[in-house]
C-alpha positions, 0 to 999 in steps of 0.5 A, spaced: 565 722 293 561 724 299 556 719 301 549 721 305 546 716 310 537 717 311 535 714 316 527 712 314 523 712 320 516 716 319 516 719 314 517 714 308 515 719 302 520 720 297 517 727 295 518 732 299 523 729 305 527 734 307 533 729 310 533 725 304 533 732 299 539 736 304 542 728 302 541 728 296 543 735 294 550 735 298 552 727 297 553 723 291 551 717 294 545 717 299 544 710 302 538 710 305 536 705 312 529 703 315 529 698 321 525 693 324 526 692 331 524 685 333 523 687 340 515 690 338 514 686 331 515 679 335 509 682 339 505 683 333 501 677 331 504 675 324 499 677 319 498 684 323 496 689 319 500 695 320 507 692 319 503 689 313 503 696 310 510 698 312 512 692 308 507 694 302 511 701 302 518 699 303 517 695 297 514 700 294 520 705 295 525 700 293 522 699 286 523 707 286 530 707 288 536 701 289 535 699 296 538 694 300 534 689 305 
């Protein structure tokens, strides 16, 4: 069993990702890893939007695939 880490950085489609589509095609399992870096978000202000978003959308994608966090 070959396992595949993709790195979420960006670009958080499913469809049309190339790295996550090389993975997919040469691993049998492919873990898939999106960080926060609290150095920027505890400059943020709590309710900011953007990481509201990022929030929105990871959640999306872990209902799409099994994803831990």
């Amino acid at each position: 069993m070959k396992t595949g880490l993709v790195w979420l950085r960006r670009d958080l489609r499913l469809w049309d990702n190339h790295a996550l589509a090389a993975a997919t095609n040469d691993c049998t399992e492919v873990d898939i890893v999106f960080v926060f870096d609290e150095n920027i978000l505890k400059l943020l202000a709590v309710d900011d939007h953007r990481v509201n978003f990022l929030f929105k959308i990871l959640n999306s994608l872990a209902d799409k695939v099994n994803i831990l966090y």
